[in-house]
N, C-alpha and C positions, 0 to 999 in steps of 0.2 A: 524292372520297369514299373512295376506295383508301387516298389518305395519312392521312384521317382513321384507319382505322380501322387502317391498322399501328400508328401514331402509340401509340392508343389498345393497342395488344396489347404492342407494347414496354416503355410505360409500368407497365402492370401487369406483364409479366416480370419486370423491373426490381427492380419493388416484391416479389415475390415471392422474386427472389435476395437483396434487401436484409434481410429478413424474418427471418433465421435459422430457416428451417419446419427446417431440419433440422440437429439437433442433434448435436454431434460426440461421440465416445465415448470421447475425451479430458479433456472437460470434468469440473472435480472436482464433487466431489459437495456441496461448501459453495459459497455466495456468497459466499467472504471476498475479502478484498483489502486488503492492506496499502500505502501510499504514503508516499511518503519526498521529506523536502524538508531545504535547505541557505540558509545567506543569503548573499549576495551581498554584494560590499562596503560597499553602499550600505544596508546593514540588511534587503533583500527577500527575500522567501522565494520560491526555485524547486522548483519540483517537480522531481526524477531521472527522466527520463523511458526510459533505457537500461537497466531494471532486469524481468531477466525472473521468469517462474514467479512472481510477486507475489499470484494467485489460489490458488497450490494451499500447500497444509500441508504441514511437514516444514523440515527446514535446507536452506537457501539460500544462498550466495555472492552479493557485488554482484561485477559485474566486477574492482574493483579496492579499494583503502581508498577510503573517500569520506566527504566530510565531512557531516553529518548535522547539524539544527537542530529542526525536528518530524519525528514520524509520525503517520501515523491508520489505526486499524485496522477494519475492517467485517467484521461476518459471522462472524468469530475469536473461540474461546472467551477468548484469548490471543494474542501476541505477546512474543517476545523478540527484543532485536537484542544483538549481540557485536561485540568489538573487532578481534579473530580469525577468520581462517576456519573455517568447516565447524563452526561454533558450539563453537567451545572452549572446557571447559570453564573457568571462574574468571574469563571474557573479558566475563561479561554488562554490559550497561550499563543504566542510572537513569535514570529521566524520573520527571518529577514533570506532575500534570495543573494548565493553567495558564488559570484559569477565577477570576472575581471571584468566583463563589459556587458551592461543593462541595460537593454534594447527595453523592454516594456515599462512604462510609468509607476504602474501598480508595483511592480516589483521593487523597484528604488528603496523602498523606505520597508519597517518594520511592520508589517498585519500578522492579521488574526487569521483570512481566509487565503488559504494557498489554492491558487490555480495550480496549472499543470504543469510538470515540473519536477526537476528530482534535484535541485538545490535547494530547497528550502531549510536552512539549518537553523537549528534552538542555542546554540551556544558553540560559538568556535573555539572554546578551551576545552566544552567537555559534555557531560546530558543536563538534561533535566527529570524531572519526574512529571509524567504523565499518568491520565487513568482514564479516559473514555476519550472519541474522537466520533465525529457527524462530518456525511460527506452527499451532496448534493446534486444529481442530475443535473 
């Protein structure tokens, strides 16, 4: 009966540390989130998985150049990504939204600023090269 009932108290600790009850005061104040994918030789799309700060607003760095094929942005009044670091300016880069039917205006045509969205693609043959990105409350 002992082990039952540790069993049982661990499990719910567990479940309690799992839980996020406590929130950090770090955490931004938007639920955006911006992701970033590349194709592979074989035409597949991988997500960048080493890319920090992708929740909070403001310019960003990827670690390095990186080759870029979609993004999807959530929660963001906007997005921008550059070619350049530290979002320099003249550097922006174009996505076009790539959807069989285009309900919103904005989306129609080629920009700079991606709403929200996870069709936003840079090249439907292949990447491009990317190097910092700015995302906007």
């Amino acid at each position: 009966m002992r082990y039952f009932i540790a069993l049982i108290i661990i499990v719910f600790l567990s479940a309690c540390a799992s839980s996020g009850g406590g929130q950090s005061s770090t955490k931004s104040s938007s639920d955006g989130n911006i992701w970033f994918y590349r194709t592979n030789s074989q035409g597949q799309q991988i997500a960048l998985t080493l890319v920090k700060d992708t929740d909070q607003p403001g310019c960003h760095n990827l670690l390095k150049r990186s080759r870029l094929h979609r993004i999807a942005v959530k929660g963001f009044e906007y997005c921008e990504v550059y070619a350049e670091k530290d979002c320099q300016q003249g550097t922006k880069l174009s996505a076009q939204w790539l959807a069989k039917r285009v309900k919103s205006d904005d989306k129609k045509q080629p920009t700079t600023k991606f709403s929200k969205g996870s069709r936003w693609v840079f090249d439907r043959e292949g990447n491009i090269m990317a190097r910092s990105w700015r995302c906007v409350d």
